[in-house]
Structures are given as C-alpha cells and as structure tokens.
LUMBA-585693 format. One record per residue (C-alpha): residue in three letters; x, y, z. Coordinates in nm, 2 decimals, m for minus. Example, Ala and Ser with C-alpha at 12.3 -4.5 7.8 and 13.67 -1.06 7.14 Angstrom:
BEGIN
REC  code       X       Y       Z
REC   Ala    1.23   m0.45    0.78
REC   Ser    1.37   m0.11    0.71
This chain:
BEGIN
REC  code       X       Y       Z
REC   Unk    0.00    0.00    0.00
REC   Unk    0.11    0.35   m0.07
REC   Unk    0.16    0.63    0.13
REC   Unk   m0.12    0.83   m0.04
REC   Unk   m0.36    0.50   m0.02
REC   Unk   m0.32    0.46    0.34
REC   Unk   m0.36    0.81    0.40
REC   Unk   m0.71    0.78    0.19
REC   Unk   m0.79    0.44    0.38
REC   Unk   m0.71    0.63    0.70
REC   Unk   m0.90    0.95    0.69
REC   Unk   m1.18    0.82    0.55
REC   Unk   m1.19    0.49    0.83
REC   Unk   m1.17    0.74    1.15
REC   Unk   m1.41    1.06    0.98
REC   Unk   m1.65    0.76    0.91
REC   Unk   m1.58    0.56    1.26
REC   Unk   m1.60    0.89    1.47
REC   Unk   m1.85    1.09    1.30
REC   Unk   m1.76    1.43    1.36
REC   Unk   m2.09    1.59    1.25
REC   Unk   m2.27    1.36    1.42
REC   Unk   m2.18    1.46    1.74
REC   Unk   m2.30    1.77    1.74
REC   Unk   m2.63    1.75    1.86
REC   Unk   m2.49    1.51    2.13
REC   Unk   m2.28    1.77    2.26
REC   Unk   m2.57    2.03    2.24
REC   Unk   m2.77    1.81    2.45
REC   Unk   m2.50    1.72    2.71
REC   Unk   m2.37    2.08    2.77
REC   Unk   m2.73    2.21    2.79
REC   Unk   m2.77    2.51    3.05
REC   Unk   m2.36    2.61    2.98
REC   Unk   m2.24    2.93    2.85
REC   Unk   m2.08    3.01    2.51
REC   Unk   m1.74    3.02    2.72
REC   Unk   m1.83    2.68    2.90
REC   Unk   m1.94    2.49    2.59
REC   Unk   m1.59    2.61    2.43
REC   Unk   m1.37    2.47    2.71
REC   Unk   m1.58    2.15    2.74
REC   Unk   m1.54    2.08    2.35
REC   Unk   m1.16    2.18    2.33
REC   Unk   m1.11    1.98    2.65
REC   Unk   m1.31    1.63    2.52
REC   Unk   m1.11    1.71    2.16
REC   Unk   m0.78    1.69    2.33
REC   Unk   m0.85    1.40    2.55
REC   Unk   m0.98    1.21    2.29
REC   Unk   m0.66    1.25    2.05
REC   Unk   m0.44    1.11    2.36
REC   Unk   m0.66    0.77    2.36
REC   Unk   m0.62    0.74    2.01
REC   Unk   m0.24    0.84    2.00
REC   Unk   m0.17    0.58    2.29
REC   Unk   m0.36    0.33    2.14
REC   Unk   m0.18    0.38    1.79
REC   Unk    0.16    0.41    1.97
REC   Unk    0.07    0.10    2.20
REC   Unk   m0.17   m0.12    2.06
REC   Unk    0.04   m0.35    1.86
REC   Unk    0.28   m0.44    2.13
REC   Unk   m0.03   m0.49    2.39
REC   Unk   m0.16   m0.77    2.10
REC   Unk    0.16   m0.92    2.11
REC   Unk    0.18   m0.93    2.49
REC   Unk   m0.18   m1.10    2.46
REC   Unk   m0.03   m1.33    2.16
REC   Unk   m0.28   m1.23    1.92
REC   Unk   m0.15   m1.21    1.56
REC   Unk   m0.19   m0.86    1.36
REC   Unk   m0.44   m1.08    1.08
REC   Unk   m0.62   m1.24    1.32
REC   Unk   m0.71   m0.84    1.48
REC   Unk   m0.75   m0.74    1.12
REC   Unk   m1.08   m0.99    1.06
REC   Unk   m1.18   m0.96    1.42
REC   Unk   m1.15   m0.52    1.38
REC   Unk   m1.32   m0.57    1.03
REC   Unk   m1.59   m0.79    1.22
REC   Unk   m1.65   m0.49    1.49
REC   Unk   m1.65   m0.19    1.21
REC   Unk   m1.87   m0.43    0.97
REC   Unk   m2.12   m0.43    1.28
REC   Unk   m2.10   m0.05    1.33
REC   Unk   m2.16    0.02    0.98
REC   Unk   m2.46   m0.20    0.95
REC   Unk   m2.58    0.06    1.28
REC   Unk   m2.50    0.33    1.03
REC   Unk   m2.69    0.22    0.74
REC   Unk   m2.97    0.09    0.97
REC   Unk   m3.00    0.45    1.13
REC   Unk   m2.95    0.25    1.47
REC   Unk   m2.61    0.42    1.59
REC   Unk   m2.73    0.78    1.64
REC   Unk   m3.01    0.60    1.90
REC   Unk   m2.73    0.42    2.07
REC   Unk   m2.45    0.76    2.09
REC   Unk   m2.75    0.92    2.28
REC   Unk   m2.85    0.65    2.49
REC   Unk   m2.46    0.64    2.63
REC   Unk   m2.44    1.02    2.67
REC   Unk   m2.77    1.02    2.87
REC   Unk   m2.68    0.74    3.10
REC   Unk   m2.31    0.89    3.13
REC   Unk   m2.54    1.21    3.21
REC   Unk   m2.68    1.05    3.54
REC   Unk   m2.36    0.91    3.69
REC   Unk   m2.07    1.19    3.62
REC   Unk   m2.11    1.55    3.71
REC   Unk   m2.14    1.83    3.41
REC   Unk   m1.79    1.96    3.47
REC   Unk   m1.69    1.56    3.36
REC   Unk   m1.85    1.55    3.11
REC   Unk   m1.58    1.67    2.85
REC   Unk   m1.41    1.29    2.95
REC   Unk   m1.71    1.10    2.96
REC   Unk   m1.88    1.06    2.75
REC   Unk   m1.75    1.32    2.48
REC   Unk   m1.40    1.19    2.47
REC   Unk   m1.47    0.85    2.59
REC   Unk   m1.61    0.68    2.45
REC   Unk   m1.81    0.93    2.21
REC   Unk   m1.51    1.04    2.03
REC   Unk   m1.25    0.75    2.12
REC   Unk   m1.50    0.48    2.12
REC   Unk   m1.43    0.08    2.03
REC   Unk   m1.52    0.18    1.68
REC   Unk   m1.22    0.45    1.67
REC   Unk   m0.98    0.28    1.86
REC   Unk   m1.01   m0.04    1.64
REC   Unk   m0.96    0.16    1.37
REC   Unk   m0.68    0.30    1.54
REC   Unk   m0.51   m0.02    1.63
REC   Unk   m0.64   m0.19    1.19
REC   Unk   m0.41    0.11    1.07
REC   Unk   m0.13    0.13    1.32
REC   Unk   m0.04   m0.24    1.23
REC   Unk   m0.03   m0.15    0.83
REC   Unk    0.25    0.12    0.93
REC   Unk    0.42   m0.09    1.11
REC   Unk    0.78   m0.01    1.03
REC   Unk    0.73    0.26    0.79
REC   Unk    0.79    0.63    1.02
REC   Unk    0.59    0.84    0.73
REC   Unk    0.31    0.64    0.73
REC   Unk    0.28    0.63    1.14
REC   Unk    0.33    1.04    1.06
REC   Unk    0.04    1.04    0.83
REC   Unk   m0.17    0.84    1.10
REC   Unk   m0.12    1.09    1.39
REC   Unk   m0.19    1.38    1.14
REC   Unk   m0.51    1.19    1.05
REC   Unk   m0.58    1.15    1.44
REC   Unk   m0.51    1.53    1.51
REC   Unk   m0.75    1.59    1.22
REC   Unk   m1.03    1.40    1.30
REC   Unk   m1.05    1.58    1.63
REC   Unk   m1.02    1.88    1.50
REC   Unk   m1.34    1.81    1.33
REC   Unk   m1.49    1.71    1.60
REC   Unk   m1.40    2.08    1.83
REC   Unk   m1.55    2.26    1.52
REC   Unk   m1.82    2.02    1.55
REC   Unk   m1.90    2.13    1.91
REC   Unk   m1.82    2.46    1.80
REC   Unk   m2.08    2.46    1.51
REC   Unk   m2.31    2.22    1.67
REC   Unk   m2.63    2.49    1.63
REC   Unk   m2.56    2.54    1.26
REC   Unk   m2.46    2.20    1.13
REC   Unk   m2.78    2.05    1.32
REC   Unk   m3.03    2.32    1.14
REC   Unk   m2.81    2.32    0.81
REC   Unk   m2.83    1.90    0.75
REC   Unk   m3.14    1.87    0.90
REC   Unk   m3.31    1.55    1.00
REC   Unk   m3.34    1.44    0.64
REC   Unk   m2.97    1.58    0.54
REC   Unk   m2.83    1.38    0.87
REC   Unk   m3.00    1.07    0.78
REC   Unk   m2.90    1.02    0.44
REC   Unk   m2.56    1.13    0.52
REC   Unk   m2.48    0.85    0.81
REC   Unk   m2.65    0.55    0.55
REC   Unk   m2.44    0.65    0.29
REC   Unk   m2.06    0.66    0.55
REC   Unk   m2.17    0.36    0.65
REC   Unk   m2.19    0.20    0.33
REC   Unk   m1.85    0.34    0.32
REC   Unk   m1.72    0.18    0.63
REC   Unk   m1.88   m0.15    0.55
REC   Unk   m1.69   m0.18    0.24
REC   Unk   m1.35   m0.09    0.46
REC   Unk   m1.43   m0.30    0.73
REC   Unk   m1.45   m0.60    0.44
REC   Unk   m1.12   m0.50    0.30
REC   Unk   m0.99   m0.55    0.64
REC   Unk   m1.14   m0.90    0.70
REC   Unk   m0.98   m1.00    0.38
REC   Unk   m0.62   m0.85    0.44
REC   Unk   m0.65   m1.08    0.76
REC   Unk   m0.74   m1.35    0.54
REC   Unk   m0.49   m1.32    0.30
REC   Unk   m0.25   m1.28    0.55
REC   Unk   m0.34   m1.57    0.72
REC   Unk   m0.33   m1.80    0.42
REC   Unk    0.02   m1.65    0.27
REC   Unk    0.16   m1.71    0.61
C-alpha cells in the first residue's frame, strides 16, 4: 500500500468511525444550561482527551496484542468484524439511537464539569469503533515512520473536526437537518462497510500466505 492509499484508507476509516458531524447534537444536549465560554472549554477539553486515547492506542496497541499473543491478521478480521457491525448501525439508522443512549446514562452518573471525558471523549469520540480503527491502521504502518506520521496527522484531524463540530453544533444540526443527517450516516456507513470487508480479507490473505 502507498503512502497516499493509506492516507485515503485512514482518513476516511476514523471521519466515518467517529462521525464528527454527528456529534453535534450530542454535545448540544449534554452541555445544555452552559455558557458560550463553558461549551468552548468543554469541546476543546473532550477534543484533546480524545486525540491522547487514540495516539496511545496507535503508539501501543500492537505491542499490547503481542503481549496477549494475538496475531496482527487475526485483529485485522476480528477489527473488520467490529467496524462491519458499526456500519450496518449506520446504514440501519441505529447508531445515532445508541450515541444518545450512552451520553444520557453517562449524564446520570458523572457531574457536568466531567462531562468533556465522559462521554464526549470517551467513548463518544475514542470509542471501540475509533480505537479499532486506530489499532487496523497502526499495524499497516508498522515499520514505515511516514506512514505512522500520516496516521497521527489523520488522528489530530479528525479531532479537530470534532472541536468545530462542538463549536458549530447549532448550525450543522439546522443546516443537515433531519433528512440531510439521515441520508448522510446511510451513505458513510456503506462506506465503512466496504473498509471493514477490506480489512477481514487483508487478515485472510495474511493468514493463508503465512
């Protein structure tokens, strides 16, 4: 794979994965009562954490397989497995149901000044979904610096998306609108269905060539 097709694999597996616009209304609900000021620290502060989970999970998650003893093809179909099943969510219009379910129940048990940890960073923004992703493209740059460079730009991205997200939660909400947020999560998760294939067969192939 090149450099510019892991790149492509990459940002489009964690925008998909983490859903940046998706968010939005999440946070909105969560941060309800806060000030302009507030919302700000609580979105920069859940953007930050949540590029740390996914850096140390990048960084580490190869060697904590190996201390496990479980082989990077055998994570590959077992990640692709795990992102197949979040897609289907997607295209089903089931995952939006579930993000709000865990930030209502993470509501409950944490005080509001916790909230840019739990749930927005954990595990709304570094969820299973991200950090398998995470972990799928960390093993393809195994030994190859640029590409692990091109992976923690990607991460830093991503979250980026997701502070302007927070930031333009109001507008993107009224701008897609129920109809524009619907058709836009069916058709990424016919997106990450097909990637989460490609990574069940990599395994495969992997498997059978070794």
């Amino acid at each position: 794979m090149t450099t510019f097709d892991y790149f492509t694999a990459a940002i489009v597996t964690m925008l998909v994965v983490v859903d940046p616009p998706g968010l939005g209304p999440i946070f909105l609900g969560v941060t309800r009562g806060m000030t302009r000021a507030q919302r700000h620290s609580v979105g920069l502060r859940a953007s930050v954490i949540g590029f740390g989970v996914l850096a140390f999970f990048a960084l580490a998650g190869e060697p904590f397989l190996r201390l496990l003893g479980i082989t990077t093809p055998a994570f590959r179909i077992a990640g692709g497995l795990l992102l197949f099943a979040i897609a289907f969510e997607m295209v089903f219009d089931r995952s939006q149901v579930r993000k709000n379910e865990t930030a209502e129940t993470a509501i409950t048990k944490d005080f509001i000044s916790n909230v840019a940890a739990f749930p927005l960073a954990i595990p709304l923004i570094a969820g299973p979904g991200a950090i398998t992703g995470v972990m799928l493209l960390s093993a393809q740059a195994r030994g190859d610096l640029l590409k692990f460079g091109v992976l923690f730009l990607v991460l830093a991205f991503v979250t980026l998306c997701c502070f302007i997200s927070f930031k333009l939660a109001d507008v993107i909400n009224k701008l897609l609108g129920v109809t524009g947020n619907v058709v836009l999560t069916r058709l990424l998760g016919i997106v990450l269905a097909a990637l989460a294939v490609q990574f069940m067969v990599d395994g495969v192939r992997a498997i059978v060539a070794g």
